[in-house]
Backbone atoms as SQL, in Angstrom:
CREATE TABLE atoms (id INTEGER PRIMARY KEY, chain TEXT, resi INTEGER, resn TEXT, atom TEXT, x REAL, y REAL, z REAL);
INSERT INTO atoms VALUES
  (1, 'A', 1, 'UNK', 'N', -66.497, 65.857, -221.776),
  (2, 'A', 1, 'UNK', 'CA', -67.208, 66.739, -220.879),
  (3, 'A', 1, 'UNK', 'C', -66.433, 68.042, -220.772),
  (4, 'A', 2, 'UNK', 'N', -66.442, 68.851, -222.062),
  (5, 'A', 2, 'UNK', 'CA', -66.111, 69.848, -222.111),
  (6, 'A', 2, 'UNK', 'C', -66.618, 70.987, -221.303),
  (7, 'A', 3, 'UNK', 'N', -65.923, 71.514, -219.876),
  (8, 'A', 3, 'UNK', 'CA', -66.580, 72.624, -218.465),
  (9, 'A', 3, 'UNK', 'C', -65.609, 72.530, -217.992),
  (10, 'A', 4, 'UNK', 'N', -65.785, 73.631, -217.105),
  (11, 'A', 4, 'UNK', 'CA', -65.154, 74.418, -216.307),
  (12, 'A', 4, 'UNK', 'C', -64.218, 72.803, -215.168),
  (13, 'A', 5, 'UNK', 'N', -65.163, 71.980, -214.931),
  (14, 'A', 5, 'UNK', 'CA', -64.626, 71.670, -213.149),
  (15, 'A', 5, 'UNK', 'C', -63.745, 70.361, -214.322),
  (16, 'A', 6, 'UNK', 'N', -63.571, 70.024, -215.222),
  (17, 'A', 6, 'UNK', 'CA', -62.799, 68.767, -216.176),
  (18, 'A', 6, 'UNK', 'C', -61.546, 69.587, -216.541),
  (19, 'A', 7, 'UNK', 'N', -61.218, 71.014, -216.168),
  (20, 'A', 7, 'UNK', 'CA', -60.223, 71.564, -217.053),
  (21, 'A', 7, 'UNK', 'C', -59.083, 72.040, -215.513),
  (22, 'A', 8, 'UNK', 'N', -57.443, 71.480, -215.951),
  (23, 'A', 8, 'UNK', 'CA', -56.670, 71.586, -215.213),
  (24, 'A', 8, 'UNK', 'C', -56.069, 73.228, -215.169),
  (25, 'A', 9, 'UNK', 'N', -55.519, 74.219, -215.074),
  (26, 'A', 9, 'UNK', 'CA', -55.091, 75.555, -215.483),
  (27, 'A', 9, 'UNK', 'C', -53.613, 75.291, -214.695),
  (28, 'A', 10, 'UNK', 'N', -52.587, 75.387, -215.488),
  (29, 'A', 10, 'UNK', 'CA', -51.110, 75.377, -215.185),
  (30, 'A', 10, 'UNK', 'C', -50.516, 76.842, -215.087),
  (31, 'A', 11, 'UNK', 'N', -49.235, 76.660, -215.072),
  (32, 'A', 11, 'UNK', 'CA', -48.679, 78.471, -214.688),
  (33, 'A', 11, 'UNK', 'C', -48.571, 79.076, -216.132),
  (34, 'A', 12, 'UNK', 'N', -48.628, 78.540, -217.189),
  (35, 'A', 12, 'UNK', 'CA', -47.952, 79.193, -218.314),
  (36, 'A', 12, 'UNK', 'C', -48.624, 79.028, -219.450),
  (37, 'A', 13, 'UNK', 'N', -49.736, 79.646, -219.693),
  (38, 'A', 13, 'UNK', 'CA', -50.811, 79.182, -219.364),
  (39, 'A', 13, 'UNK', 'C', -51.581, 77.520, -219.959),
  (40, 'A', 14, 'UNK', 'N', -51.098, 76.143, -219.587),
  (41, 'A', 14, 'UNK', 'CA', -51.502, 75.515, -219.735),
  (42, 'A', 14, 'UNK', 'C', -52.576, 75.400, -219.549),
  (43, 'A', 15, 'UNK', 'N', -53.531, 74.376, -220.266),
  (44, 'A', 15, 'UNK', 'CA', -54.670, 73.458, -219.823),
  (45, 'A', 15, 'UNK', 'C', -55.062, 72.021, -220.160),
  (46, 'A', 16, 'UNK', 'N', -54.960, 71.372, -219.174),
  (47, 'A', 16, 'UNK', 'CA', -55.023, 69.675, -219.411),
  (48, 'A', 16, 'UNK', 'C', -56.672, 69.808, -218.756),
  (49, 'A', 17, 'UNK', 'N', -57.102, 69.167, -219.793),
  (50, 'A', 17, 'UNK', 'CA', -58.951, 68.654, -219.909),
  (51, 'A', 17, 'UNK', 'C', -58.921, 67.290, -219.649),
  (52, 'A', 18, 'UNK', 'N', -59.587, 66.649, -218.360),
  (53, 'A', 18, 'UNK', 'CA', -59.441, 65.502, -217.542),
  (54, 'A', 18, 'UNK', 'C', -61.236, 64.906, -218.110),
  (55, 'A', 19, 'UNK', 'N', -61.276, 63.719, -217.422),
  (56, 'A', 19, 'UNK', 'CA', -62.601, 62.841, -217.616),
  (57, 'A', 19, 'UNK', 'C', -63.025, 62.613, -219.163),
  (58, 'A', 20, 'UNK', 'N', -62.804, 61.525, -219.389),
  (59, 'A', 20, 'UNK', 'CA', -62.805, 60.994, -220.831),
  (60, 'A', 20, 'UNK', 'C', -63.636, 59.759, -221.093),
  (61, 'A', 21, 'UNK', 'N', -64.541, 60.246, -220.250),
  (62, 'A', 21, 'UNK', 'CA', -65.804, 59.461, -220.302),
  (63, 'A', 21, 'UNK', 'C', -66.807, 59.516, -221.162),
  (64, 'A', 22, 'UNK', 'N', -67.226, 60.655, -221.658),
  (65, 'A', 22, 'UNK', 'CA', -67.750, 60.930, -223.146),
  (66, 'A', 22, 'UNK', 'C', -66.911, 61.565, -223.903),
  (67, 'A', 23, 'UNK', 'N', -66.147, 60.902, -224.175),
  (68, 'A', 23, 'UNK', 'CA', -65.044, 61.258, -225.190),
  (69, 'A', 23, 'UNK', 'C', -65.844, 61.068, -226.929),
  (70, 'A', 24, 'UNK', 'N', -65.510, 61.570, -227.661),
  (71, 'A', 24, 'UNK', 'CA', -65.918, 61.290, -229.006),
  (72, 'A', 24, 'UNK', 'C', -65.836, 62.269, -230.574),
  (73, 'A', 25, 'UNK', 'N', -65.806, 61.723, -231.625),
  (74, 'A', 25, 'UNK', 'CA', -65.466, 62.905, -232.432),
  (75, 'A', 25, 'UNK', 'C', -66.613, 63.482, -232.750),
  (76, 'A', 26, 'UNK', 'N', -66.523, 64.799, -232.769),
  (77, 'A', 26, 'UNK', 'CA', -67.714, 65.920, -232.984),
  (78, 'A', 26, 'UNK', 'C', -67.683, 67.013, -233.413),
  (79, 'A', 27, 'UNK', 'N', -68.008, 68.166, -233.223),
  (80, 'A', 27, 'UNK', 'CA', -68.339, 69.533, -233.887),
  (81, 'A', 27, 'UNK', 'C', -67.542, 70.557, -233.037),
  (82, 'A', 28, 'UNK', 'N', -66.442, 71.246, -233.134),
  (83, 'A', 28, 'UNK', 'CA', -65.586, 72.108, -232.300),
  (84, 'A', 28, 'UNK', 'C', -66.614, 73.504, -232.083),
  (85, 'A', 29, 'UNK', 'N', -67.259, 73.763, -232.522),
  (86, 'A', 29, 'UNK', 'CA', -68.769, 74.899, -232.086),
  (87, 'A', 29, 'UNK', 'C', -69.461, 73.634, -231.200),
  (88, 'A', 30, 'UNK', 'N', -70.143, 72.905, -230.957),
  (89, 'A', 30, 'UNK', 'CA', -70.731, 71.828, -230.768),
  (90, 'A', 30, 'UNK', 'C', -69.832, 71.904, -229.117),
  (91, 'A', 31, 'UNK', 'N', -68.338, 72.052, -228.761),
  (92, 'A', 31, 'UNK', 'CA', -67.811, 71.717, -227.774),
  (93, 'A', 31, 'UNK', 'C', -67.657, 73.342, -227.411),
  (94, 'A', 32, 'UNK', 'N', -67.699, 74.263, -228.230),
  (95, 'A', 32, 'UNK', 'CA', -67.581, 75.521, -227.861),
  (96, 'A', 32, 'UNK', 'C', -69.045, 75.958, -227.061),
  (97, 'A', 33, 'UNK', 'N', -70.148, 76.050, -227.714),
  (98, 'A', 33, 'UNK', 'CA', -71.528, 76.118, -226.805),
  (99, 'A', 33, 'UNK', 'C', -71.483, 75.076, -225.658),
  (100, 'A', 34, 'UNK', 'N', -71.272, 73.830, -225.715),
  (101, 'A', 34, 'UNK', 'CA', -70.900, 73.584, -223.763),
  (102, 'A', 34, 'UNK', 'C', -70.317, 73.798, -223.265),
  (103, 'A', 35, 'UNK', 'N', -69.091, 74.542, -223.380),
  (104, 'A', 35, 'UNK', 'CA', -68.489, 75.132, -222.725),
  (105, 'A', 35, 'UNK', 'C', -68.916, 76.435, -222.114),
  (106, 'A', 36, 'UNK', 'N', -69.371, 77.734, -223.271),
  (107, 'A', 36, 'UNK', 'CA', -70.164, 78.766, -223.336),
  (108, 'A', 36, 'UNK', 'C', -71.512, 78.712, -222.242),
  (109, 'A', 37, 'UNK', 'N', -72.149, 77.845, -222.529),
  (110, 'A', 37, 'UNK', 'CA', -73.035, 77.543, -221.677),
  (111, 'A', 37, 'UNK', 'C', -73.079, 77.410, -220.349),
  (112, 'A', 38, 'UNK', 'N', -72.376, 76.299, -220.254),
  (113, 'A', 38, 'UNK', 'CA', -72.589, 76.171, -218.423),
  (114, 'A', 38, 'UNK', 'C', -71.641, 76.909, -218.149),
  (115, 'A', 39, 'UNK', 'N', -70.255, 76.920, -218.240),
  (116, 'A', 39, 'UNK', 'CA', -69.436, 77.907, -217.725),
  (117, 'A', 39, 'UNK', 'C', -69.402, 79.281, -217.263),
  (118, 'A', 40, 'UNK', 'N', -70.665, 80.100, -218.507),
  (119, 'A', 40, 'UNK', 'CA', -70.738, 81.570, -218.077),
  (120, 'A', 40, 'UNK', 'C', -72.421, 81.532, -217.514),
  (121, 'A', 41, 'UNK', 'N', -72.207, 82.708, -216.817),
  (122, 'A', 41, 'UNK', 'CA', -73.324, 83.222, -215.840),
  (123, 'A', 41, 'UNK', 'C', -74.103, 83.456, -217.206),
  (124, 'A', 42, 'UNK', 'N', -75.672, 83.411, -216.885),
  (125, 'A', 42, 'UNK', 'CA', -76.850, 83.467, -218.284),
  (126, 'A', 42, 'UNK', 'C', -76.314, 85.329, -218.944),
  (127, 'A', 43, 'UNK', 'N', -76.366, 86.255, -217.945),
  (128, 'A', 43, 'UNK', 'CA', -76.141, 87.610, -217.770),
  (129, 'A', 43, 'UNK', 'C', -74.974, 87.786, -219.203),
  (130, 'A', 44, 'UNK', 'N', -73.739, 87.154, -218.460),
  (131, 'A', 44, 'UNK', 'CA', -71.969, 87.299, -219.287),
  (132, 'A', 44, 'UNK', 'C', -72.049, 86.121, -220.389),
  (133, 'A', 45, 'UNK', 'N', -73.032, 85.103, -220.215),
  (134, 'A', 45, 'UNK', 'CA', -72.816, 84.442, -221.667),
  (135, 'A', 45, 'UNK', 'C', -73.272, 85.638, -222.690),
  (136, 'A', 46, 'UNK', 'N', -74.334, 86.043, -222.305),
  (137, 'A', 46, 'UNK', 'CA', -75.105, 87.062, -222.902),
  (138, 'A', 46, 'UNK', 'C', -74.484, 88.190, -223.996),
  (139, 'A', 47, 'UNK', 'N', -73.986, 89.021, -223.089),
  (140, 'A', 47, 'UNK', 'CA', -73.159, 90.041, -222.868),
  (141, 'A', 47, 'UNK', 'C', -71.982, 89.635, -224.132),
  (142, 'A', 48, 'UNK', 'N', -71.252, 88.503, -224.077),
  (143, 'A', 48, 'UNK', 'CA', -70.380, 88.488, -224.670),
  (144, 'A', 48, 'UNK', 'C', -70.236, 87.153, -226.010),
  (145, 'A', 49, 'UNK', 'N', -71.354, 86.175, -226.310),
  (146, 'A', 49, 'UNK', 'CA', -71.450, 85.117, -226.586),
  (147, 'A', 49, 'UNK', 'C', -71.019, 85.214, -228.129),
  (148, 'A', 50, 'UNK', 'N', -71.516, 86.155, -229.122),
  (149, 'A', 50, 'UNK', 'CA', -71.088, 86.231, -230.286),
  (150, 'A', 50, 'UNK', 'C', -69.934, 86.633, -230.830),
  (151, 'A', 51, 'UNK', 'N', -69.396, 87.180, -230.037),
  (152, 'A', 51, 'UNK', 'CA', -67.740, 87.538, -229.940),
  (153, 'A', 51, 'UNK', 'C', -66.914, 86.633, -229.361),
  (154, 'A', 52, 'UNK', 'N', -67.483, 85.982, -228.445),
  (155, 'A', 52, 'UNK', 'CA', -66.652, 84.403, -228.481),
  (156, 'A', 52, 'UNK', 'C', -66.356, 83.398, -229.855),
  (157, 'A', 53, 'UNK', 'N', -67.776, 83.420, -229.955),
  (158, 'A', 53, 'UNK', 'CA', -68.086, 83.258, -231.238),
  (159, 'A', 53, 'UNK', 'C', -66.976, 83.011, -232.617),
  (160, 'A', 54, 'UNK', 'N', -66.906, 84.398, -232.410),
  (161, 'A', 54, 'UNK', 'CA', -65.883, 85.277, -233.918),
  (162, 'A', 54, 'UNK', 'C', -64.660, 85.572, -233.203),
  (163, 'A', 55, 'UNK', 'N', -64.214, 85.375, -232.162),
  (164, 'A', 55, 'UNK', 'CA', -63.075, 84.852, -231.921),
  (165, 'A', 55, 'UNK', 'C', -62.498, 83.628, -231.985),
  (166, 'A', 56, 'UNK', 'N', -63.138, 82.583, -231.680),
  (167, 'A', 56, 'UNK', 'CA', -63.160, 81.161, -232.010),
  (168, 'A', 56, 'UNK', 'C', -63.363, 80.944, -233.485),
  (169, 'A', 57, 'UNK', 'N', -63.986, 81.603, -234.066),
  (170, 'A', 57, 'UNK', 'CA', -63.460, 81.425, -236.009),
  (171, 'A', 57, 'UNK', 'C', -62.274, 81.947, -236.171),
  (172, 'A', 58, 'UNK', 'N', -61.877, 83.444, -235.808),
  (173, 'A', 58, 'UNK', 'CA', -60.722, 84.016, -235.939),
  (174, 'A', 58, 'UNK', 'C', -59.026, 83.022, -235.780),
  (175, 'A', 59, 'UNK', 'N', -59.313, 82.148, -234.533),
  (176, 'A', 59, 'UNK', 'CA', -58.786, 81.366, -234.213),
  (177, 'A', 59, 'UNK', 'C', -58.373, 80.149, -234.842),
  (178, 'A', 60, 'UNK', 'N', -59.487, 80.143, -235.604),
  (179, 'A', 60, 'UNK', 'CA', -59.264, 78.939, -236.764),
  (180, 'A', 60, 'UNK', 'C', -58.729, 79.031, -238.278),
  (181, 'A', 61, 'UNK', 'N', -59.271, 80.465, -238.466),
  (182, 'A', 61, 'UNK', 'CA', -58.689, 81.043, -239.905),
  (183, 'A', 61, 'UNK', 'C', -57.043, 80.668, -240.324),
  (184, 'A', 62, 'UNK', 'N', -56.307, 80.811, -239.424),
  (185, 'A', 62, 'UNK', 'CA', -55.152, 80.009, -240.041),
  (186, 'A', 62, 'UNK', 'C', -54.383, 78.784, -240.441),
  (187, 'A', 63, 'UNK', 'N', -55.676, 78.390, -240.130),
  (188, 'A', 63, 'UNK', 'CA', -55.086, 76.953, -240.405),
  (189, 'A', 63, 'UNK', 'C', -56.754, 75.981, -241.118),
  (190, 'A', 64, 'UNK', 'N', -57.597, 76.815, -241.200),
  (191, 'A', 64, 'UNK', 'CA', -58.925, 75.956, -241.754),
  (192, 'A', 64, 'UNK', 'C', -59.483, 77.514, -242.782),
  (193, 'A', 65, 'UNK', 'N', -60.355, 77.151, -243.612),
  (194, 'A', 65, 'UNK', 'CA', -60.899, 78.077, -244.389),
  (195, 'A', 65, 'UNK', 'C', -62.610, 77.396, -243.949),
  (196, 'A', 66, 'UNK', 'N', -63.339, 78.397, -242.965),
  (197, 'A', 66, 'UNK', 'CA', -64.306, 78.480, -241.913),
  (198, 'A', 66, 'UNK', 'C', -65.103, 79.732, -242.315),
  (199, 'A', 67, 'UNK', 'N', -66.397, 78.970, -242.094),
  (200, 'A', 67, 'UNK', 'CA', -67.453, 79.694, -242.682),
  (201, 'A', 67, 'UNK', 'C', -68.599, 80.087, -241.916),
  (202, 'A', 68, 'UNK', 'N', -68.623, 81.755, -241.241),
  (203, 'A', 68, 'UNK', 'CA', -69.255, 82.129, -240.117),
  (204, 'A', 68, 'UNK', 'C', -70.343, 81.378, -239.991),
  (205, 'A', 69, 'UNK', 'N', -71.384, 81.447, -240.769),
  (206, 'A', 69, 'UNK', 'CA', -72.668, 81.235, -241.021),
  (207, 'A', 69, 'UNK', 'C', -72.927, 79.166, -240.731),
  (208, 'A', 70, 'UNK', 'N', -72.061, 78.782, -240.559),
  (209, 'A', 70, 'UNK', 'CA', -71.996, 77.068, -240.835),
  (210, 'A', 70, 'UNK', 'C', -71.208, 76.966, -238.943),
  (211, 'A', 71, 'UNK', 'N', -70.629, 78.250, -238.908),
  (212, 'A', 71, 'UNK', 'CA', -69.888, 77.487, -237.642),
  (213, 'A', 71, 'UNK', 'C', -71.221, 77.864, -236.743),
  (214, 'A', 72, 'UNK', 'N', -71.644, 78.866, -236.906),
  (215, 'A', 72, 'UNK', 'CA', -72.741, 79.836, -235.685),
  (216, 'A', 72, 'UNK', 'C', -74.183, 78.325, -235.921),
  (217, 'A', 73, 'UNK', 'N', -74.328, 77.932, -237.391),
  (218, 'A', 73, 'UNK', 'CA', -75.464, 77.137, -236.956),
  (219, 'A', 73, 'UNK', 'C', -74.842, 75.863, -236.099),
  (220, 'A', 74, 'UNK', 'N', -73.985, 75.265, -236.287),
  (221, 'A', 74, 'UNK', 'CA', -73.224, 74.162, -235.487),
  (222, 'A', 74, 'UNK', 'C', -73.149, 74.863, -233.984),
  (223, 'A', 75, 'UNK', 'N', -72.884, 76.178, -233.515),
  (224, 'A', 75, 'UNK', 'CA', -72.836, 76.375, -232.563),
  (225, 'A', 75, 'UNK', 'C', -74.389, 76.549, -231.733),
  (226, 'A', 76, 'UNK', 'N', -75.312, 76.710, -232.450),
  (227, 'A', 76, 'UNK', 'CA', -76.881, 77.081, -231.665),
  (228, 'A', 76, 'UNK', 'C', -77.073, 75.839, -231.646),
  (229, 'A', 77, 'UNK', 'N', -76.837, 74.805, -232.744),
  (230, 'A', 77, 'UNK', 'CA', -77.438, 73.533, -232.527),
  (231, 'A', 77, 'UNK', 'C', -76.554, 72.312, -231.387),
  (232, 'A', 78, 'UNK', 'N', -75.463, 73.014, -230.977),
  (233, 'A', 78, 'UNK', 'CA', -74.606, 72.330, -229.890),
  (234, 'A', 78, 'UNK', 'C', -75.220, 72.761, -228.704),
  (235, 'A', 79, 'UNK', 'N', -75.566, 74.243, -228.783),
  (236, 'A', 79, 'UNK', 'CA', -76.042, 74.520, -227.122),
  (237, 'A', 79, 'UNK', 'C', -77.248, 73.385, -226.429),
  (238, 'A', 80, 'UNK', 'N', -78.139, 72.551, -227.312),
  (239, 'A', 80, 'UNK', 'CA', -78.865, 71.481, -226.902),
  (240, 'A', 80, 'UNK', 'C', -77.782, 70.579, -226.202),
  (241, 'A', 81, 'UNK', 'N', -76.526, 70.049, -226.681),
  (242, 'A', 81, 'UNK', 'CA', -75.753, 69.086, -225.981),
  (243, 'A', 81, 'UNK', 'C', -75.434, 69.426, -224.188),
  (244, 'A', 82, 'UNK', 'N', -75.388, 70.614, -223.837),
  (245, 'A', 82, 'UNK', 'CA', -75.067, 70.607, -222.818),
  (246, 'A', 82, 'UNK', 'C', -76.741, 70.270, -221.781),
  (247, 'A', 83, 'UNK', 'N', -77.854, 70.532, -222.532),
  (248, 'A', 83, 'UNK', 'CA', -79.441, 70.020, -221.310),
  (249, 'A', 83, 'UNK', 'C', -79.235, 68.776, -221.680),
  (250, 'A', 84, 'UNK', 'N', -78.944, 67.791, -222.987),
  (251, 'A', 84, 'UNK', 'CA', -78.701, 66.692, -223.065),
  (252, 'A', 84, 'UNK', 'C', -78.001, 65.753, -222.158),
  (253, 'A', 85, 'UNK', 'N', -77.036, 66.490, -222.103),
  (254, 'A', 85, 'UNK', 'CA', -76.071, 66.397, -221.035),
  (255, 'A', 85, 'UNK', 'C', -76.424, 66.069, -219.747),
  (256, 'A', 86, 'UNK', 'N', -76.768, 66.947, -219.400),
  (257, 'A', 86, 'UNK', 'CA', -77.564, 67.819, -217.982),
  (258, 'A', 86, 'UNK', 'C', -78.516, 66.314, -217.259),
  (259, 'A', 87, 'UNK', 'N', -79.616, 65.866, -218.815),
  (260, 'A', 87, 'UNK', 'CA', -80.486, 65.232, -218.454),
  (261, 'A', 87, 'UNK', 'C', -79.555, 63.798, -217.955),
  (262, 'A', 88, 'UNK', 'N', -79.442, 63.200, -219.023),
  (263, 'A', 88, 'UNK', 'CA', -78.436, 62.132, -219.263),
  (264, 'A', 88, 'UNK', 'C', -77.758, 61.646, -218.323),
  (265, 'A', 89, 'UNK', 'N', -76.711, 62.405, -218.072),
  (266, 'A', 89, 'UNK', 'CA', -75.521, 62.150, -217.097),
  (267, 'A', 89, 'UNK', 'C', -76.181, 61.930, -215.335),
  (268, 'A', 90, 'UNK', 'N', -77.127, 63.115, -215.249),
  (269, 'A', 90, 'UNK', 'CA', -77.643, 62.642, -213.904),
  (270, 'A', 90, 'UNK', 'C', -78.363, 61.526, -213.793),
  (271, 'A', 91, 'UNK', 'N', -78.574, 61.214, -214.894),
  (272, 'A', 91, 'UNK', 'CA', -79.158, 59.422, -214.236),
  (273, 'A', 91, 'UNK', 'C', -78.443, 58.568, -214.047),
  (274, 'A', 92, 'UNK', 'N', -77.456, 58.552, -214.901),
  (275, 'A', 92, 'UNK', 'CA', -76.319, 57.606, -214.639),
  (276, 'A', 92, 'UNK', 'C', -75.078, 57.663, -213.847),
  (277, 'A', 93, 'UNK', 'N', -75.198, 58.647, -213.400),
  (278, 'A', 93, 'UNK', 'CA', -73.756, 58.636, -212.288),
  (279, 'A', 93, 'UNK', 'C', -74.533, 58.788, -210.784),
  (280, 'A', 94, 'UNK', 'N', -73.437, 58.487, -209.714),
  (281, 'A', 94, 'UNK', 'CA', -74.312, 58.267, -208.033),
  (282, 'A', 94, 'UNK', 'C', -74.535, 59.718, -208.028),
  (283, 'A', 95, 'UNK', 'N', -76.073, 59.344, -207.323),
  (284, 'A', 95, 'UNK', 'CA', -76.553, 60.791, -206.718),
  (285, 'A', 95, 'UNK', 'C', -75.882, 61.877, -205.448),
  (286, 'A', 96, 'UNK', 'N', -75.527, 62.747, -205.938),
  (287, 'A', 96, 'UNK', 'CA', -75.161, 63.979, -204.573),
  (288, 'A', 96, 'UNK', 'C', -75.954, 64.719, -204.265),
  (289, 'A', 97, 'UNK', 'N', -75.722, 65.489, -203.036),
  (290, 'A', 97, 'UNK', 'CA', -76.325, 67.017, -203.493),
  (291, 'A', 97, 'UNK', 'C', -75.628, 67.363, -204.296),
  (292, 'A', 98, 'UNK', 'N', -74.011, 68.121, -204.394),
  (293, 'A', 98, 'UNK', 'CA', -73.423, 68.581, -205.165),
  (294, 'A', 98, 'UNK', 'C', -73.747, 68.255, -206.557),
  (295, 'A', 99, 'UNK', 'N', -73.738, 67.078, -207.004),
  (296, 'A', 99, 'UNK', 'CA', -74.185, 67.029, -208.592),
  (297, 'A', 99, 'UNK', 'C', -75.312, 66.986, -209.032),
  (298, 'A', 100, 'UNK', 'N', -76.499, 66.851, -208.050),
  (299, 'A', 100, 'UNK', 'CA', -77.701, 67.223, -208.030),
  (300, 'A', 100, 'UNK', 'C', -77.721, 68.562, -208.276),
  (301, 'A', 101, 'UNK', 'N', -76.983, 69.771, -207.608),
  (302, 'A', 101, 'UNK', 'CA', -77.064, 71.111, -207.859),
  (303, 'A', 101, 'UNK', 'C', -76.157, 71.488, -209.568),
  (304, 'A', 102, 'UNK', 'N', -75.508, 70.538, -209.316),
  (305, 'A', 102, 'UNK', 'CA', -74.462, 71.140, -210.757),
  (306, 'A', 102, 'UNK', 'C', -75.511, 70.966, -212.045),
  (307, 'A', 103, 'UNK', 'N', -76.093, 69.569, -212.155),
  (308, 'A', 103, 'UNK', 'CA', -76.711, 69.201, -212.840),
  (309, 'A', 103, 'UNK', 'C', -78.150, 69.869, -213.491),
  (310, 'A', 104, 'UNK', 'N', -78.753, 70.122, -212.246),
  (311, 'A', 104, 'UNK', 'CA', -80.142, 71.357, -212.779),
  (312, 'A', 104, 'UNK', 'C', -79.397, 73.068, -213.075),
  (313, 'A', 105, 'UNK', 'N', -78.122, 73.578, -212.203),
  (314, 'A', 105, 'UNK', 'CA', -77.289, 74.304, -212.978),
  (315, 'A', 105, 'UNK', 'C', -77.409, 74.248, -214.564),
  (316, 'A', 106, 'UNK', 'N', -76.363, 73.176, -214.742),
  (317, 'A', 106, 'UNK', 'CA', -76.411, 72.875, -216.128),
  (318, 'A', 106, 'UNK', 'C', -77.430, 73.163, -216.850),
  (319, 'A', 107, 'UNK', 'N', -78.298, 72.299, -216.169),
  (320, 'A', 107, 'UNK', 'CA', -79.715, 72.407, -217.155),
  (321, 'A', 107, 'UNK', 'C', -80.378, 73.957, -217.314),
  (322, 'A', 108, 'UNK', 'N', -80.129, 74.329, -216.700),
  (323, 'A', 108, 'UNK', 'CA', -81.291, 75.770, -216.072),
  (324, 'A', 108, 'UNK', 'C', -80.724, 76.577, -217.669),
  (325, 'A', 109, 'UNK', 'N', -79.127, 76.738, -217.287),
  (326, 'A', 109, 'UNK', 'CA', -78.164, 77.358, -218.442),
  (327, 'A', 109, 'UNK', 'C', -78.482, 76.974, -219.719),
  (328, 'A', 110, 'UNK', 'N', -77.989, 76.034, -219.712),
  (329, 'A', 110, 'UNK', 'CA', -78.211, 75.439, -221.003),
  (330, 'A', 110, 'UNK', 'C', -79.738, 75.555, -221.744),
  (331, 'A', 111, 'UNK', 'N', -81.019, 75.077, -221.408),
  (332, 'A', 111, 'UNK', 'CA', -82.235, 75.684, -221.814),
  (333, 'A', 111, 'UNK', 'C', -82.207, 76.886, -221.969),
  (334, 'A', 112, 'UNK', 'N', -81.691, 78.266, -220.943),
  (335, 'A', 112, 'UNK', 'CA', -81.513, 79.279, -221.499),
  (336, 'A', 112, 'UNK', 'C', -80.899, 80.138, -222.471),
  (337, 'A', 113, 'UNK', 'N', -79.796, 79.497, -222.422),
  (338, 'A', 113, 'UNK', 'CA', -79.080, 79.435, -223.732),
  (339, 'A', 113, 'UNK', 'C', -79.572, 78.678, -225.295),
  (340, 'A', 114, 'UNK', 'N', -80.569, 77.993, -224.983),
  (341, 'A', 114, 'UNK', 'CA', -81.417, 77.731, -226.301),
  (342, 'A', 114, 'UNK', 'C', -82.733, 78.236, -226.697),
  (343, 'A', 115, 'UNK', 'N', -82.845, 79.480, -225.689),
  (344, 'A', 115, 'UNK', 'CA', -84.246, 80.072, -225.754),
  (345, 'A', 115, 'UNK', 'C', -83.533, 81.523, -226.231),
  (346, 'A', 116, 'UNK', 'N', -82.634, 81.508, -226.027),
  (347, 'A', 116, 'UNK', 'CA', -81.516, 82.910, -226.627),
  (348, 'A', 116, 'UNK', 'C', -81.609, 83.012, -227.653),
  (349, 'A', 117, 'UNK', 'N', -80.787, 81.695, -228.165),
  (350, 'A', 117, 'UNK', 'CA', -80.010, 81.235, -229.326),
  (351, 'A', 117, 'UNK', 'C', -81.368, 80.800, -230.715),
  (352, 'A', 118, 'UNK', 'N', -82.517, 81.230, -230.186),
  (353, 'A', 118, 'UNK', 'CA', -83.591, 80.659, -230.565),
  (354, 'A', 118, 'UNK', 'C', -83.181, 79.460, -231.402),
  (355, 'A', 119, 'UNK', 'N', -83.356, 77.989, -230.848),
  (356, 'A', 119, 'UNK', 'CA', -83.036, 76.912, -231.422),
  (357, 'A', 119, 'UNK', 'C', -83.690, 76.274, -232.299),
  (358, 'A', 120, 'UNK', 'N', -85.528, 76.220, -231.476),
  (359, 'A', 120, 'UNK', 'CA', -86.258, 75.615, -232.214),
  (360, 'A', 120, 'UNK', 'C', -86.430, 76.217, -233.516),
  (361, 'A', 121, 'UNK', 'N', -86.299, 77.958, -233.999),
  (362, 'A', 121, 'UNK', 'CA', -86.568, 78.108, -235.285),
  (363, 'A', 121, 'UNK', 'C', -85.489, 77.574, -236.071),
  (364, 'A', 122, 'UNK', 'N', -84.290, 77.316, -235.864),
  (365, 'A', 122, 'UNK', 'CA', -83.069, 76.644, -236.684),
  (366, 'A', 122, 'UNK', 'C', -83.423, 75.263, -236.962),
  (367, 'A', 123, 'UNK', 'N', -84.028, 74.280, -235.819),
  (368, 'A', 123, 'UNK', 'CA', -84.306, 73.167, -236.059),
  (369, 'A', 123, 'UNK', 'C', -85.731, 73.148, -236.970),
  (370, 'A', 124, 'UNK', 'N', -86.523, 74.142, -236.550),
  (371, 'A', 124, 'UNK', 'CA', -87.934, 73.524, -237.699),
  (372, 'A', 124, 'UNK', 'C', -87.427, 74.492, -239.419),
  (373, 'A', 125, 'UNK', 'N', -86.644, 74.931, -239.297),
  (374, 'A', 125, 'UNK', 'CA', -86.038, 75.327, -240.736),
  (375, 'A', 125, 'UNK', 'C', -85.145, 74.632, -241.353),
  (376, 'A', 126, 'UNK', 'N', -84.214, 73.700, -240.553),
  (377, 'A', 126, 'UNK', 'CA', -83.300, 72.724, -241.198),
  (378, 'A', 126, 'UNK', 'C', -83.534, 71.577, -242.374);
């Protein structure tokens, strides 16, 4: 559960990522769009999302040989994981308000972020 409220922030600048409840191996774009997603306001995902993007390849170039075009489709087709998410998780964990609100959050973002990212034309072209 790659977000904002699972991630610890230390003085220097650490970060320990807690809840390992859907833990599993997957697509590092795939964990980058849920993060991207719910984390930023629809406005600042906006604003800044493809340059996250190509900073997060940049990031990888030294140590992987990464291919814009393969990471960006892994990344539009991850932004679905976080409404997946969204849907999913609220059925199975106890009901709050609070996670009642986080949860259609999530969702609200995340759908918008796949109406951006135009998803469905990637998926009916795949």
């Amino acid at each position: 559960d790659f977000r904002l409220d699972n991630m610890l922030f230390g003085d220097d600048p650490e970060i320990v990522v807690v809840d390992w409840q859907t833990t599993a191996i997957g697509s590092g774009p795939q964990d980058l769009a849920y993060f991207v997603g719910a984390g930023l306001l629809p406005d600042d995902r906006r604003a800044c999302e493809s340059e996250l993007v190509a900073h997060y390849i940049e990031a990888l170039r030294p140590y992987l040989t990464v291919d814009h075009d393969a990471v960006w489709h892994d990344y539009v087709l991850g932004s679905a994981t976080g409404l997946f998410m969204a849907v999913v998780a609220s059925q199975i964990v106890g009901q709050t308000e609070r996670g009642d609100e986080m949860f259609a959050v999530m969702a609200e973002r995340h759908a918008e972020q796949m109406a951006d990212l135009d998803i469905a034309k990637l998926v009916t072209t795949s």
